[in-house]
N, C-alpha and C positions, 0 to 999 in steps of 0.2 A: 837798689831799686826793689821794688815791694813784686811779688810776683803775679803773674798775669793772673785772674781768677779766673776760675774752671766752671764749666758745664755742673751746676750742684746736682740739679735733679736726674741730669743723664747720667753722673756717680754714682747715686743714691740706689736706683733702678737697677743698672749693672752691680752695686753690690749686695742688693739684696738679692741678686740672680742667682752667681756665683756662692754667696753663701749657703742659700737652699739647696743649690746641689751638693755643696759639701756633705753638711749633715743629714741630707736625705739619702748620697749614695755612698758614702762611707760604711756606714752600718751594711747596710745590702752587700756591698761586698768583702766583711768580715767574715764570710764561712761560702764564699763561692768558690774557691778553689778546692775547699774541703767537700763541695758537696760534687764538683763533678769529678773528682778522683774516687769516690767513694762508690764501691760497687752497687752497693743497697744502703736507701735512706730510709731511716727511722721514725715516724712520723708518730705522735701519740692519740692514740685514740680519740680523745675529745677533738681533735683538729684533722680527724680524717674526715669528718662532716661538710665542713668548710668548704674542705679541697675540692676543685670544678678539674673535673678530667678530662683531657684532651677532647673525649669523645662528645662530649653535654657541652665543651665551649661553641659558640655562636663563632661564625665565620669572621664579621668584624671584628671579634674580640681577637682571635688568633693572629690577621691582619697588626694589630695597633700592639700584640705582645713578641710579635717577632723580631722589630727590629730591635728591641729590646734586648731579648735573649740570646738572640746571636750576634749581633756588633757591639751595642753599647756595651752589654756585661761581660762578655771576655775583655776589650779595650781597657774597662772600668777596673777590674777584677786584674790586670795586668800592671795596670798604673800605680793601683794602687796596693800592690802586693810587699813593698817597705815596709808598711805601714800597718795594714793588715795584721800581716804575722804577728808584730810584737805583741798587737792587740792581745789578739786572740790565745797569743801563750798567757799573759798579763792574768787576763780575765780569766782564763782555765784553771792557772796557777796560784789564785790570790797576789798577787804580785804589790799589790797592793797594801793590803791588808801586814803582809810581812815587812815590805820598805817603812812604814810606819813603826810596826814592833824594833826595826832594825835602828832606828834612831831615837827609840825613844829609850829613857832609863828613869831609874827611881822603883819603888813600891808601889807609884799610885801611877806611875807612866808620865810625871810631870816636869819631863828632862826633857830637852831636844838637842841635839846636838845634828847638822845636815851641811853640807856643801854646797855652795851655788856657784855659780860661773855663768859670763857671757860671751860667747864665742863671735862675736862682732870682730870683723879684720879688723887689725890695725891695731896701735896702741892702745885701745879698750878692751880689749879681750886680757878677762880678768875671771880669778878663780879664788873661792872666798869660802868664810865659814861663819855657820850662825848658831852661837848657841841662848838657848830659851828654856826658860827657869821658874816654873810657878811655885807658890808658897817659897821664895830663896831663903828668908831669915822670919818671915812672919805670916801669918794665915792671909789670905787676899793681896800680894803684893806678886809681883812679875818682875823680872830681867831678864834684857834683851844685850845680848854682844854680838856685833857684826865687826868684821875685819875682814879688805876687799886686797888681792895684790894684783897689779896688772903687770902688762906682758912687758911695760917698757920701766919697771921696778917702780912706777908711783903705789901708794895704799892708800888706801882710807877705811877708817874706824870708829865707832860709835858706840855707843856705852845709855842704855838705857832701865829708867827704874821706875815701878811705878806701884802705890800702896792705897788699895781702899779703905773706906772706915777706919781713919787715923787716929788712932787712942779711942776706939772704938765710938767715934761721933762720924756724925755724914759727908767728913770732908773727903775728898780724895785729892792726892797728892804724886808729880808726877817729875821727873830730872831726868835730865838727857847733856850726852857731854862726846863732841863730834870732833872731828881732827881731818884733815888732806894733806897729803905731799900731792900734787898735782902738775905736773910741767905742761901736760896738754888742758890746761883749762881755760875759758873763755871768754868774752866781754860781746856782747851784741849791740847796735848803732838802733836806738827805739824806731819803731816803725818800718825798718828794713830787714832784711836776710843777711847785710854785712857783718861779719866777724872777725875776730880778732882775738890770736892767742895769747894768755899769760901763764906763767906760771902762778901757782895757789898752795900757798899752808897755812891754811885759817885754822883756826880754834874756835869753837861754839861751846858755849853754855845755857842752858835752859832750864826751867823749871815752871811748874803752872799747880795751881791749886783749885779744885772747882766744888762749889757747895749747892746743893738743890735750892730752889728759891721757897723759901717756907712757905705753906698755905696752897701753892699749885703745884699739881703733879707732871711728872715727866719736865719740868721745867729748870733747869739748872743754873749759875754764873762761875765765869772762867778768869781766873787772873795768869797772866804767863809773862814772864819776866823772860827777856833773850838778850845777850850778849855775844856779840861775836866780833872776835878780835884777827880782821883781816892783813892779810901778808901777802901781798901779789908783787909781781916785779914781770920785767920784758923777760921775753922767754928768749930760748937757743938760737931760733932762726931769726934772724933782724929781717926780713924780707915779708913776717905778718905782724910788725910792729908798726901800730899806729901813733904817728907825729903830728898832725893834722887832719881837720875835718870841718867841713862847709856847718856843720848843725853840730859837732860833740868836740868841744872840750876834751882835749884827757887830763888835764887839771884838774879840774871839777868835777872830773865823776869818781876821782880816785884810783882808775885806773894804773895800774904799776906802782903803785904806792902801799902806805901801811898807815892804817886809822882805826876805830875802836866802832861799832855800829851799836847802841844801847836802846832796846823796846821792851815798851810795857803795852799790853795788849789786855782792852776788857772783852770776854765772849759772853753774848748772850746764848742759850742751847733751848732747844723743845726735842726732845726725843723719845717716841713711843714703837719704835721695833723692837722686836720681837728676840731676834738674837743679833749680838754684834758685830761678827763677823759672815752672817751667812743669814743677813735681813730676807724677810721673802713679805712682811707684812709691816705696815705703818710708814711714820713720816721723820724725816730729822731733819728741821730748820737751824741754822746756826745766823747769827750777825757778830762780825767780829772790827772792832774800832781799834786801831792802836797811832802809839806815835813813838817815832825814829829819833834819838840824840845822837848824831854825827860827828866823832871829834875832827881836828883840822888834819887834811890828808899831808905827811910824809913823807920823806926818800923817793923822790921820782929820781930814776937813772937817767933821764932821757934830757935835749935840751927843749925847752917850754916857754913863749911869750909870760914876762910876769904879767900877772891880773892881779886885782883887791880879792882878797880870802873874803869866799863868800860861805853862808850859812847854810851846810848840808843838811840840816834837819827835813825830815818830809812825817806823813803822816798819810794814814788809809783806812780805807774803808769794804769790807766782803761780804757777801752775802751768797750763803748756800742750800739747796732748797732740793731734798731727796726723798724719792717717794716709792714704795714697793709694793706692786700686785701680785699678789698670790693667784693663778691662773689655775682654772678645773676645781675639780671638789673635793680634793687631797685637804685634810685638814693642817696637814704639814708639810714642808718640802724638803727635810732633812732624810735620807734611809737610814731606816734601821740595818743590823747588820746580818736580819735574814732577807730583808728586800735588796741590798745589795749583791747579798749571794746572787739572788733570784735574775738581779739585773745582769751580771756576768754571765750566768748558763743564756740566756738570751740571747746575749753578743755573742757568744759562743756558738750557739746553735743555730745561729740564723742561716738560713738559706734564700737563695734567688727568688722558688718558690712562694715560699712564705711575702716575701715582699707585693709579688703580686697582691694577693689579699690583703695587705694594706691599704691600699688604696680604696676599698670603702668607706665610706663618708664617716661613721662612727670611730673607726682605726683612727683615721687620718685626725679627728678632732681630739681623739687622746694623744697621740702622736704627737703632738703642734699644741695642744692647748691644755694639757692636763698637768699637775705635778709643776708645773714653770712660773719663772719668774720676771715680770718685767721691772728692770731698775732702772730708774729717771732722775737724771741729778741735771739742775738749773747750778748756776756759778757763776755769780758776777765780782770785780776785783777794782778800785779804781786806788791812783794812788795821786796825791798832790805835795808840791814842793813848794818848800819856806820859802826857797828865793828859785826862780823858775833857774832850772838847765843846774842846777847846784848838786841833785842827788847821786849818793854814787849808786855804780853800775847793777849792782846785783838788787836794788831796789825794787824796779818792774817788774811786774807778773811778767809772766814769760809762756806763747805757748807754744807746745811740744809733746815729745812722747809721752809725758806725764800728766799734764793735762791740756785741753780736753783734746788734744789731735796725737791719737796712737800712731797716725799713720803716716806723719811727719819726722825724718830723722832732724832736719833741721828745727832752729826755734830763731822765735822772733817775738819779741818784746813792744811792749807799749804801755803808755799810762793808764789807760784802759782795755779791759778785757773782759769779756763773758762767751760765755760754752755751753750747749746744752746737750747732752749725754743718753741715750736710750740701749742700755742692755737686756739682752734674751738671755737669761739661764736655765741652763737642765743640771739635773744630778746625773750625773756618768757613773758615779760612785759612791759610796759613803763620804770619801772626802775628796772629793772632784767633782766641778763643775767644769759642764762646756757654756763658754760666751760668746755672742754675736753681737757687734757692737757698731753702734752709728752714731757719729757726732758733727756738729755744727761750734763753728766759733764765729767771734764777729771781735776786733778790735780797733781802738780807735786814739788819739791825740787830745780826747772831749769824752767825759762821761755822757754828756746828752748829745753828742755827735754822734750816727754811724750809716758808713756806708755801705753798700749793697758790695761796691767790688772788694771791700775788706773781708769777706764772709767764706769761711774753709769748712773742708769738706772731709772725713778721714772716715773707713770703715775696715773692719776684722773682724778675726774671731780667737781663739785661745781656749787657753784653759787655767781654772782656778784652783789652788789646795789649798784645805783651810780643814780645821775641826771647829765646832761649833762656837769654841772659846779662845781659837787660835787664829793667825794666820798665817801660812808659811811662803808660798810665793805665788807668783803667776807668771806665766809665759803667754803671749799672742802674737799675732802676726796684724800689721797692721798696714793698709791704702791710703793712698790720695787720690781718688779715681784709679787709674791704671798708670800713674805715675810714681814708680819705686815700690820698696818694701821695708817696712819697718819691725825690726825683731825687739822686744820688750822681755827681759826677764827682770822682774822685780820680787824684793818681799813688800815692798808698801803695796797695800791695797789699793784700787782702781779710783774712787772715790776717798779723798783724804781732804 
């Protein structure tokens, strides 16, 4: 059964609540506990002006900062004193600054080698290693190697290579080559929340080649050839093996079976930002057409009503549409690494004090509107079948932690899908962004069908690391209203 839908706009309102006080009173109390241990505070001169002294505060004002300074900000400053501290060592320390030196290697720093891991209970709780390789054998080319081991001995691995200006012409050229042992992996029933375990050791091959469109600028075409040679079978427990079902076939969707999935995909690209991993200006339109060769599915374990072998071929259709506002009169939104500095001794030195005076109008409009980023990604997905109810399973867009619902551990599938996505960023650091994020999905059984109670809701916040020309991963925490919690650590980018 598809799940009840929720209250969107009473979501939307309480997550924009809750996330305001995060990042409003987090900072505030990075340096309260430092300020009321400390005998005498230091205040510099230009900003002793500022300061309104007990004695010149207006009676109402003292009123509306008391409960302030004596309940919320011990309570706040208690709460949140985990968290705080590391801050505040981080930021004093470089902390930062060094963890980058610490993983990187080479002459020109164009090594990376770093550890990830997700501590998700259960059989997902996996601990992993990524190493990243610029210039590896030739000037403009990158490799990427990921290898993931989880807690119940599955892995998965990936192998990725990619070379600009090919024999020195405007092609670029790109191959990826993926692998799973999987025993907890899984099949979804289109349109519902139902699941169903299998095991999975696929094989992927890929490769894509993309050339500017001569004569327009920022305008690109994509060819990407993918191959992926699926291996699933019933998994350990007989008790989430599916035999039957009122609307799915396990025949026909391939399920527990081993078939060959072959696509050629053409992309259309328009892309005028600014930088590619850490966009803050312009627009990137994609449309992408492909079509699926399905061989005939084998080796089911299971027993199965025979049927006439029907034509698993399908074919689809995307469309992606992303757009970035540079916020305030910052010409850029990347720091330098004296404005980093700068931003550190800030976090560091903040006092309770000082936050008061925040709240003038000018503060508060740099504070909220200056140096930020808003990113807007639209995502629609539709997919059709050669002969209806024939495609196999992993066909469907699917949506989930990855897209567009951060704040959904479950996923759920259908022939149709679209999302649209609104991110808030700040620089926290040279290479750290903090994000606030809100998204809406809608999907449906009908490209031109959709209804109001199909429509989700998911908000968070996290954070990004990235260099200008990289990207390493991201962690957030992600809602469904006040329903669960969803922890994300990825290296794929938010937008992909």
């Amino acid at each position: 059964m598809i799940e009840k839908p929720e209250n969107n706009a009473l979501d939307l309102s309480r997550g924009f609540l809750i996330c305001f006080l995060i990042v409003f009173l987090l900072p505030f109390s990075l340096n309260a506990t430092e300020v009321n241990d400390s005998s005498e505070v230091q205040v510099p001169s230009e900003k002793m002006q500022d300061t309104v002294s007990e004695e010149e505060r207006p009676v109402w004002l003292e009123m509306l900062i008391w409960p302030f300074s004596n309940i919320i900000q011990p309570a706040l400053s208690a709460a949140i004193y985990p968290v705080s501290t590391p801050l505040k060592y981080a930021f004093k320390n470089s902390v930062i600054d060094k963890g980058v030196n610490l993983i990187s290697f080479g002459k020109e720093k164009n090594i990376f080698i770093y550890p990830t891991f997700n501590l998700t209970p259960g059989s997902s709780t996996e601990m992993g290693v990524v190493y990243r390789h610029r210039h590896l054998f030739f000037n403009l080319d990158y490799f990427v190697f990921n290898f993931s081991l989880f807690a119940n001995s599955d892995w998965s691995t990936s192998l990725r290579y990619t070379k600009d200006k090919v024999l020195n012409t405007k092609f670029f050229f790109g191959a990826r080559i993926g692998m799973e042992a999987n025993r907890n992996s899984s099949f979804n029933i289109p349109l519902t929340y139902e699941s169903f375990t299998q095991t999975d050791s696929s094989f992927t091959l890929e490769s894509r080649i993309t050339h500017p469109l001569p004569q327009i600028k920022n305008w690109s075409a994509t060819l990407l050839f993918n191959t992926r040679f699926v291996n699933t079978d019933i998994p350990d427990v007989n008790d989430s093996i599916l035999t039957s079902h009122p609307t799915y076939y396990v025949k026909d969707r391939g399920v527990y079976q081993d078939f060959t999935d072959k696509r050629l995909q053409f992309s259309i690209q328009f892309d005028d930002t600014d930088l590619p991993f850490v966009p803050s200006k312009g627009s990137r339109v994609i449309w992408n057409l492909g079509y699926a060769w399905v061989s005939e599915y084998s080796d089911l374990n299971i027993e199965a009503p025979w049927r006439k072998e029907k034509n698993h071929d399908y074919y689809y259709f995307e469309f992606i549409y992303q757009h970035y506002f540079l916020l305030g009169t910052s010409k850029q939104y990347l720091l330098s690494a004296s404005e980093a500095r700068q931003q550190r001794q800030r976090y560091a030195d903040f006092s309770w004090e000082e936050s008061v005076r925040l709240w003038e109008p000018q503060k508060m409009k740099d504070l909220f509107l200056d140096r930020k980023v808003i990113a807007l990604q639209y995502r629609f997905r539709n997919i059709s079948e050669v002969e209806k109810g024939a495609a196999p399973f992993h066909a469907f867009p699917a949506l989930g932690s990855k897209f567009p619902l951060r704040g959904y551990n479950s996923t759920l599938v259908a022939p149709s899908l679209m999302g649209l996505s609104l991110e808030y960023r700040w620089p926290v650091d040279r290479y750290i962004d903090g994000v606030f994020f809100n998204e809406y999905a809608l999907f449906s059984d009908k490209f031109y069908s959709w209804k109001s109670e199909n429509l989700r809701n998911s908000w968070g916040l996290g954070v990004r690391v990235r260099s200008p020309d990289m990207f390493f991963f991201r962690g957030q925490i992600g809602f469904h209203g006040f329903h669960g919690i969803s922890l994300i650590i990825t290296i794929a980018p938010e937008f992909m």
